[in-house]
ZAFI-775706 format. One record per residue (C-alpha): chain; residue in one letter; residue number from 1; x, y, z. Coordinates in steps of 0.5 Angstrom, whole numbers, padded with zeros to 4 digits. Layout:
residues N
ATOM   c   r     k      xx      yy      zz
ATOM   A   a   NUM       X       Y       Z
...
***
This chain:
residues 338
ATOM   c   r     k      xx      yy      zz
ATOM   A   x     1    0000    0000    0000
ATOM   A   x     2    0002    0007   -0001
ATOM   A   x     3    0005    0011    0004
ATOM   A   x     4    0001    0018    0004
ATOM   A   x     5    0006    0021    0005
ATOM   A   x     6    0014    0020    0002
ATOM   A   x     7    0020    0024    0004
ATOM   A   x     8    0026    0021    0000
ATOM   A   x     9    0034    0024    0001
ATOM   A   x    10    0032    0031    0004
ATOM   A   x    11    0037    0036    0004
ATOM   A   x    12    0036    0043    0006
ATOM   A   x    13    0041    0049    0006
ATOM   A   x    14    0041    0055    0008
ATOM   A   x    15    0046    0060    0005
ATOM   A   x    16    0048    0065    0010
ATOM   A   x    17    0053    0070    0011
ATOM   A   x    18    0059    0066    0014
ATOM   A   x    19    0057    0059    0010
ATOM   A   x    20    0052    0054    0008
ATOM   A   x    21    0048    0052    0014
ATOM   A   x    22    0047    0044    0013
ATOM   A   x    23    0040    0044    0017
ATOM   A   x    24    0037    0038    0014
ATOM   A   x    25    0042    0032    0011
ATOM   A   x    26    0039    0026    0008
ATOM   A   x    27    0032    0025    0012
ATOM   A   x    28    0027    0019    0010
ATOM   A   x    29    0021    0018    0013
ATOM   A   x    30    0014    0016    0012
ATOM   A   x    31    0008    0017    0013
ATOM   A   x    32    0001    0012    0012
ATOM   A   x    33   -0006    0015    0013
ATOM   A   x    34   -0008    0016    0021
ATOM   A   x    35   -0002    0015    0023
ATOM   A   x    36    0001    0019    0028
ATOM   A   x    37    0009    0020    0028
ATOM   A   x    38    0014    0024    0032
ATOM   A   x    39    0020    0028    0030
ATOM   A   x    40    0024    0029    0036
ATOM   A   x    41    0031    0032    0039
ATOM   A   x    42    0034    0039    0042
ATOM   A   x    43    0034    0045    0039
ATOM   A   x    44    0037    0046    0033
ATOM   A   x    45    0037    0039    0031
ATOM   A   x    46    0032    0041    0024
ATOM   A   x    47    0025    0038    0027
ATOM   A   x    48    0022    0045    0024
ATOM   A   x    49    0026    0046    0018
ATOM   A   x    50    0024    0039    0016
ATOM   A   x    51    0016    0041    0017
ATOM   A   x    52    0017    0047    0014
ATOM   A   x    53    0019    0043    0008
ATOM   A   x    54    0013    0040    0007
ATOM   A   x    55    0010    0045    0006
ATOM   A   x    56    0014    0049    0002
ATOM   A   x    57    0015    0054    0007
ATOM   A   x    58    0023    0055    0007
ATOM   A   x    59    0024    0062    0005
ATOM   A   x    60    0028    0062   -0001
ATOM   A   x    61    0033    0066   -0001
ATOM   A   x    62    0036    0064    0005
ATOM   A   x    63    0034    0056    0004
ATOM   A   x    64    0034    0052    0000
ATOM   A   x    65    0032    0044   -0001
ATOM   A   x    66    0037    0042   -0004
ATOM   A   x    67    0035    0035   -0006
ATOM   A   x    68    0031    0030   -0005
ATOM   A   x    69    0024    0029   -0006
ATOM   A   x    70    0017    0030   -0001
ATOM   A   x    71    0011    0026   -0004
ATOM   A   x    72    0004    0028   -0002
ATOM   A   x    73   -0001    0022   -0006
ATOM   A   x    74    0005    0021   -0011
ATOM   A   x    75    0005    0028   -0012
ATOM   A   x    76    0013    0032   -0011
ATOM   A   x    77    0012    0037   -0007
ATOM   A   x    78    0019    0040   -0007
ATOM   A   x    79    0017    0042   -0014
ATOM   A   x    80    0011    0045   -0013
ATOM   A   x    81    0010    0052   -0016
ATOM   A   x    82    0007    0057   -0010
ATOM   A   x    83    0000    0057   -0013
ATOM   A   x    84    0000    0050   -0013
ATOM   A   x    85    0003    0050   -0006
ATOM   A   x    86   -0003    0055   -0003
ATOM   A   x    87   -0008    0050   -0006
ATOM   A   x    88   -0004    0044   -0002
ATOM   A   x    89   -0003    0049    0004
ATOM   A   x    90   -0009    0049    0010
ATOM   A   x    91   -0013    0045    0005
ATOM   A   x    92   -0009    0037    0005
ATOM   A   x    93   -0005    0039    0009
ATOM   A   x    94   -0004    0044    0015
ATOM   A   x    95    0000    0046    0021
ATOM   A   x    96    0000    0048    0029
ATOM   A   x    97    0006    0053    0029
ATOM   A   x    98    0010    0053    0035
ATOM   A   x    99    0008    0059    0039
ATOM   A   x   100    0000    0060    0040
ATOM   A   x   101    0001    0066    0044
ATOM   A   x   102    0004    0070    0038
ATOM   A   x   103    0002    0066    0032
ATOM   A   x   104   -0006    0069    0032
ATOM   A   x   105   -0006    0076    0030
ATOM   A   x   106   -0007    0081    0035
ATOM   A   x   107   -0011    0085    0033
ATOM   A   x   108   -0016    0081    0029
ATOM   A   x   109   -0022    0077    0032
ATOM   A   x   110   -0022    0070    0033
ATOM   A   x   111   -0028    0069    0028
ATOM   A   x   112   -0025    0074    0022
ATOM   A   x   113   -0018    0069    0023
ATOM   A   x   114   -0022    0063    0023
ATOM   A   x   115   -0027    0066    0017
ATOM   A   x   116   -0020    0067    0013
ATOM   A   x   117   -0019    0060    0012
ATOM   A   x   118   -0027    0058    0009
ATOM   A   x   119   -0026    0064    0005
ATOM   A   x   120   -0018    0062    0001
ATOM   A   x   121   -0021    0055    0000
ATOM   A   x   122   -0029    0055    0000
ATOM   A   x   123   -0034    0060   -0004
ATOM   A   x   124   -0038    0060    0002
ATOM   A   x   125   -0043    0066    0005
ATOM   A   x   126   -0042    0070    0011
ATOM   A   x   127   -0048    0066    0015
ATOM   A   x   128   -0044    0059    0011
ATOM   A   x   129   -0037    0062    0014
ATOM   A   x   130   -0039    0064    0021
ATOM   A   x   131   -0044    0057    0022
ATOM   A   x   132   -0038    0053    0021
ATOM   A   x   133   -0033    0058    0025
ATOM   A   x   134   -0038    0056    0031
ATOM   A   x   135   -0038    0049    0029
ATOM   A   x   136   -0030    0048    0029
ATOM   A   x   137   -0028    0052    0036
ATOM   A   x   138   -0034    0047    0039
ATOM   A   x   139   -0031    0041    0036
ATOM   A   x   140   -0025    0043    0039
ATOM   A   x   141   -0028    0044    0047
ATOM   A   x   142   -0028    0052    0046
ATOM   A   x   143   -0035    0054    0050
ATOM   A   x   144   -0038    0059    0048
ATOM   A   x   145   -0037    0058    0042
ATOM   A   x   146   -0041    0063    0038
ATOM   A   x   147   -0039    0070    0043
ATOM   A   x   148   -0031    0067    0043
ATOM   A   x   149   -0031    0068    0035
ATOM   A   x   150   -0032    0076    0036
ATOM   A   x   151   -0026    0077    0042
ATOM   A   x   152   -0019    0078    0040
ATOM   A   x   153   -0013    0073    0042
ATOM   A   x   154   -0011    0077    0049
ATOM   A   x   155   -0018    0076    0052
ATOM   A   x   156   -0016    0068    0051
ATOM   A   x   157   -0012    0064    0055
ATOM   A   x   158   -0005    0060    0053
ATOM   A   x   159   -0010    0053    0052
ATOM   A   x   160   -0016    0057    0048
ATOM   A   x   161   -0011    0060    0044
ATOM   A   x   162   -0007    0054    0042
ATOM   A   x   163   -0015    0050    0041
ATOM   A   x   164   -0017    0056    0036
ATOM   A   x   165   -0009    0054    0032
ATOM   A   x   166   -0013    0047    0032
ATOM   A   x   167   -0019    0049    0029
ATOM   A   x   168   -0016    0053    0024
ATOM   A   x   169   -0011    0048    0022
ATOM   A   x   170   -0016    0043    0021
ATOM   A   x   171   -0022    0048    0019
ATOM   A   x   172   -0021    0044    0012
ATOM   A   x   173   -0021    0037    0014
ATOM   A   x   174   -0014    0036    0012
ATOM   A   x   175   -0010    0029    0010
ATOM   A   x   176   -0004    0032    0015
ATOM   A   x   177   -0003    0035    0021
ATOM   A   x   178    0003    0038    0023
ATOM   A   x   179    0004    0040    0029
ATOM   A   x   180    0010    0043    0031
ATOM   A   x   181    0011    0044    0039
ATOM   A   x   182    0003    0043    0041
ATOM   A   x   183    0004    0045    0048
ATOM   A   x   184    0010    0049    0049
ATOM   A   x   185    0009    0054    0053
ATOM   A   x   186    0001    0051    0057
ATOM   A   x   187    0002    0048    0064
ATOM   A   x   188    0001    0040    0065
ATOM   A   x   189   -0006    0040    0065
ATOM   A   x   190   -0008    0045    0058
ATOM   A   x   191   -0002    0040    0055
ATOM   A   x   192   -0007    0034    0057
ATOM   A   x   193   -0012    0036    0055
ATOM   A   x   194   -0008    0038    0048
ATOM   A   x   195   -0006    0031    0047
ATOM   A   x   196   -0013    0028    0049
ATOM   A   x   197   -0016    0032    0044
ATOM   A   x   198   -0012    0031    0038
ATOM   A   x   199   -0012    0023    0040
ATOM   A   x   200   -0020    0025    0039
ATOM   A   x   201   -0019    0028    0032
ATOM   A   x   202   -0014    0023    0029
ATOM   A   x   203   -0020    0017    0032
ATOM   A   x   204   -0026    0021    0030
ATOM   A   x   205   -0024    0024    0022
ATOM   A   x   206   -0018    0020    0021
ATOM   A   x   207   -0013    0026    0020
ATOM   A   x   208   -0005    0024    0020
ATOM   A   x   209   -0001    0028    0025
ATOM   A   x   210    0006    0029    0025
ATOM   A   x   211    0008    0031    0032
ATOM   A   x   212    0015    0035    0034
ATOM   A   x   213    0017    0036    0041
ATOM   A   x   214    0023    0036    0045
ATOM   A   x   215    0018    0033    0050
ATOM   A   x   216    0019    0025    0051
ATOM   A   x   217    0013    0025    0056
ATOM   A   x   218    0008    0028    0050
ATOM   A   x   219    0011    0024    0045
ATOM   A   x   220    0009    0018    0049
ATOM   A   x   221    0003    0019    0050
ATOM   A   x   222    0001    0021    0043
ATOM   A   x   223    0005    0018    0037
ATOM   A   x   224    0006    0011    0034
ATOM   A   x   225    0013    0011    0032
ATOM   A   x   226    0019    0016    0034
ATOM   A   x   227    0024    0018    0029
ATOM   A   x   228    0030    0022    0033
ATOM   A   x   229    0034    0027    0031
ATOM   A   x   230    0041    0030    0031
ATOM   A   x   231    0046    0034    0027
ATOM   A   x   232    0040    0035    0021
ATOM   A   x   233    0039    0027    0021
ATOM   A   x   234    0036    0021    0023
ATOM   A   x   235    0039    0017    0028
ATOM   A   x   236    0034    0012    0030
ATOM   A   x   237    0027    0011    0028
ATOM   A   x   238    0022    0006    0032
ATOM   A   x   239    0015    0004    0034
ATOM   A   x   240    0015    0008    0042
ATOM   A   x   241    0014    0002    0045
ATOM   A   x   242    0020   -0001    0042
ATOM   A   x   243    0024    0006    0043
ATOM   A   x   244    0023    0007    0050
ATOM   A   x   245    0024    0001    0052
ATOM   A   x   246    0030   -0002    0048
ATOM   A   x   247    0034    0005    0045
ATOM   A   x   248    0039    0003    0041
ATOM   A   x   249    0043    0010    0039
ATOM   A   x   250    0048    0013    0044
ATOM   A   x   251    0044    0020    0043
ATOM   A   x   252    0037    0017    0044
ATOM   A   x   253    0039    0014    0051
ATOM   A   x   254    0042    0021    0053
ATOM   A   x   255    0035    0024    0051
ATOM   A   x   256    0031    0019    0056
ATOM   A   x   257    0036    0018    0061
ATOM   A   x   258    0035    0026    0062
ATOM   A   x   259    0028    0025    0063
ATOM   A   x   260    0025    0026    0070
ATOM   A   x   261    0023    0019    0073
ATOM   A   x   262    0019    0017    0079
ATOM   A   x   263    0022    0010    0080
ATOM   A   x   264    0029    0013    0079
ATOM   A   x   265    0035    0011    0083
ATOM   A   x   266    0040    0016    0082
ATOM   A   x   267    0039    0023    0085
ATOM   A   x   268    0041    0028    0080
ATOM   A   x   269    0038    0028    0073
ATOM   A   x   270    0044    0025    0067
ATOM   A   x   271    0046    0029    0062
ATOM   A   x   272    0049    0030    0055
ATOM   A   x   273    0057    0033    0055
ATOM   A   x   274    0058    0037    0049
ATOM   A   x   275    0055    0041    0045
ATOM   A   x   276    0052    0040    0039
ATOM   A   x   277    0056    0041    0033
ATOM   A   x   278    0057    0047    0028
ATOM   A   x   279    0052    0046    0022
ATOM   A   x   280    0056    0050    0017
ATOM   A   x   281    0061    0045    0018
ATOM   A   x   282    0059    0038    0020
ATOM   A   x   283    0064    0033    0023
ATOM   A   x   284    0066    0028    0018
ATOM   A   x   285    0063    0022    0020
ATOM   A   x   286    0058    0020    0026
ATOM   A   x   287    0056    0027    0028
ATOM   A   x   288    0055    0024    0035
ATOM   A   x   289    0062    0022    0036
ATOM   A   x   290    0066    0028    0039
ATOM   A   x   291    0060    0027    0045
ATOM   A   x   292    0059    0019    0045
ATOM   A   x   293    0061    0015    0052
ATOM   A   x   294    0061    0009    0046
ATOM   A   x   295    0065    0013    0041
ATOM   A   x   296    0070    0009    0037
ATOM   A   x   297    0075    0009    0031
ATOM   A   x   298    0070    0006    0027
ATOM   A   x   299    0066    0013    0028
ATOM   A   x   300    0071    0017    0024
ATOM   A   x   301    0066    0013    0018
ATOM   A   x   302    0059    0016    0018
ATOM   A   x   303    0054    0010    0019
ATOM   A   x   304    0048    0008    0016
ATOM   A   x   305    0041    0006    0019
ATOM   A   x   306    0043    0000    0020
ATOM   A   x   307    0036   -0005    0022
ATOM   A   x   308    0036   -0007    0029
ATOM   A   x   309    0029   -0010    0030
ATOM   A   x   310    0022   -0011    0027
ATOM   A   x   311    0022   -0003    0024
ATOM   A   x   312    0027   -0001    0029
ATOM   A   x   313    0033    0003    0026
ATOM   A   x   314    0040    0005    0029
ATOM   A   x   315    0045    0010    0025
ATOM   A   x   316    0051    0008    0030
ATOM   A   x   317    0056    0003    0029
ATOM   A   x   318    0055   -0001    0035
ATOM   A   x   319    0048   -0004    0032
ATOM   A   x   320    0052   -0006    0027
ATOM   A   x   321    0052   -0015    0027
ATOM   A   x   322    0059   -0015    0028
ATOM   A   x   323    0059   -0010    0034
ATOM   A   x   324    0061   -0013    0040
ATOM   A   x   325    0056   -0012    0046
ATOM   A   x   326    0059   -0006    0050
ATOM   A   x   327    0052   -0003    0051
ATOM   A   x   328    0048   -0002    0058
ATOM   A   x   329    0043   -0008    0058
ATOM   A   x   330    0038   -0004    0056
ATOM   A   x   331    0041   -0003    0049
ATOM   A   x   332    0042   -0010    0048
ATOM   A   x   333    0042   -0013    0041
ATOM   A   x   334    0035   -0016    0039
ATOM   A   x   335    0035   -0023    0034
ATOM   A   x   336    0035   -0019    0027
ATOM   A   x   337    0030   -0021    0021
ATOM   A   x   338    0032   -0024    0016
***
């Protein structure tokens, strides 16, 4: 079956005063209908960058999508002109960006933002666009509906304001959402609720979603698969439960193991060494290497994905076959597939 969503071999590059900034550096993945992914990793490790590629939002100049192609129902969008991009944009495929108390316009009511969205894609009367205003903020738990679409941004909460970036994202019932930070900045109970509802969404209409976070916790309440990022690449990709239980790249253990656990032992949280590495000239081999507990000589040579279980993949030459067993127990090898 074909996946719903393609992306082959993405590079982007971003030509800057000082160099060419190498954001993106190979990544593939996939997407099938209704399914829910993460992307994740620190800052900087080109998460954004790469759903901003999907939908054609990388500002040219300075960037550029320098290879690889991004295939929406067979189709490139990587080589979409921008009318046929606006088409695509909100209607098949939409996106919550990061920040929901800056993303609304501030001096714009709730309703005229959200009419914008009938009104780009759908010839529909005043009283058709405001109907379904209301009937969209209700789907997604906002009460009132009806009075909300006359208020301004700042008279909503940080949790109303990211339900209203929902609403208008899927205000076309698009095919892909992408959701880029969905809880930044909400306290732990509007992030529940967050969650919960795009649970509900993806059940009831189907949607696929593309989750980015730097939040472990969110990630695994929500997604099916996770891929991680590091250096603009993907280092492993996993079912979660396969993920958390069984990491299998140096980096991935970091990341969990700087999570805050219940049942831990230790008393202080561990950490990563070192600092990410310079993009605008990358470390040969492993980009990892200079900050890896396992580094080797063999890491002067970068990796491939190499599989290390039933969809489970590990960019790091410590999953190779022929590796000796020099990981913590919790990295332990698995029986490969054929």
């Amino acid at each position: 079956m074909q996946p719903l969503l393609s992306v082959e071999n993405l590079t982007v590059n971003f030509h800057t005063y000082a160099g060419t900034v190498q954001a993106v550096r190979g990544v593939s993945f996939t997407l099938a209908a209704g399914e829910i992914i993460g992307l994740v990793g620190e800052s900087g490790c080109g998460k954004s960058v790469t759903a901003s590629s999907l939908l054609g939002l990388i500002p040219a100049p300075p960037g550029e999508i320098a290879a690889g192609r991004i295939l929406f129902a067979g189709e490139d969008i990587a080589g979409m002109d921008e009318r046929a991009l606006r088409k695509l944009r909100g209607n098949a495929v939409s996106m919550i960006f990061q920040d929901p108390m800056t993303s609304l316009n501030p001096v714009l009511t709730i309703g005229s933002q959200l009419a914008e969205c009938f009104t780009t894609h759908q010839k529909l009367t005043r009283a058709e666009t405001a109907e379904r205003s209301v009937a969209m903020l209700r789907m997604v738990g906002i009460p009132a509906p009806e009075v909300r679409l006359t208020q301004y941004p700042h008279q909503l909460s940080g949790g109303m304001r990211q339900r209203v970036m929902i609403a208008m994202a899927l205000a076309m019932n698009p095919r892909i959402l992408i959701a880029d930070e969905p809880t930044t900045a909400l306290d732990v109970t509007i992030q529940a609720q967050i969650i919960d509802l795009m649970k509900k969404l993806n059940r009831e209409l189907g949607t696929a979603i593309i989750l980015i976070s730097h939040d472990l916790g969110v990630v695994a309440g929500l997604c099916e698969r996770v891929l991680v990022m590091y250096a603009g690449q993907v280092v492993e990709t996993a079912p979660v439960a396969a993920l958390y239980a069984r990491p299998r790249h140096p980096y991935t253990l970091g990341l969990l193991d700087s999570v805050p656990r219940l049942d831990a032992t230790r008393s202080r949280l561990a950490s990563i060494d070192g600092q990410p590495p310079d993009l605008l000239a990358p470390p040969p081999g492993c980009a990892f290497a200079p900050r890896c507990a396992f580094a080797m000589k063999a890491c002067g040579e970068a990796p491939p994905l190499f599989p290390v279980g039933d969809n489970h993949h590990s960019r790091c030459w410590l999953a190779h076959p022929d590796c000796p067993q020099v990981l913590p127990p919790r990295m332990a090898k698995e029986v490969r597939p054929a």
